[in-house]
Phi, psi and omega in degrees: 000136197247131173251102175247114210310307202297332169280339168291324180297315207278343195280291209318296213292326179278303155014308198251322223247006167232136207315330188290346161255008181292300188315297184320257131054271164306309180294326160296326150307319204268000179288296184280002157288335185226004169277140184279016181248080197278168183255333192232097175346139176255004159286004184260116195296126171081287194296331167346282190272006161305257219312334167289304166334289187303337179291303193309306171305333184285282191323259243296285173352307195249035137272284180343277178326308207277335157281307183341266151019276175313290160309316182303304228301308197296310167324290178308331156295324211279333173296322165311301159327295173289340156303328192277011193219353196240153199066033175270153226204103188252106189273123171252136200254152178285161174260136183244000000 
């Protein structure tokens, strides 16, 4: 069996970034952040907190983006909204 880091990185990250599993997702990390039962024991000095360290970094990371994301997105609307109302050139005709 070939164990590859980068295909496990890559199964989180499409995980956290698509909306119907993201909650799902995040509540499981954060279940095996305090839960004592670890893929690498956590009485064990150092090699422990390996396995945590890396969740904990994936999560924060791939939160971060995705609010990022979210505010540029929402920021470009609201300039749009607001461009969209201003230099508008309203021709008014007399009534005859």
């Amino acid at each position: 069996m070939n164990f590859n880091i980068n295909a496990l990185h890559n199964w989180y990250r499409s995980l956290l970034q698509n909306p119907k599993y993201r909650w799902w997702a995040i509540v499981a990390s954060v279940v095996y952040l305090v839960s004592p039962i670890d893929l690498i024991p956590d009485f064990l000095p150092f090699a422990g907190l390996i396995d945590d360290t890396l969740i904990i970094s994936l999560l924060v990371s791939e939160v971060a983006q995705i609010a990022k994301a979210k505010l540029q997105s929402k920021s470009t609307r609201s300039t749009v909204d607001k461009n969209d109302s201003v230099g508008q050139v309203i021709d008014i005709q007399p009534i005859q």
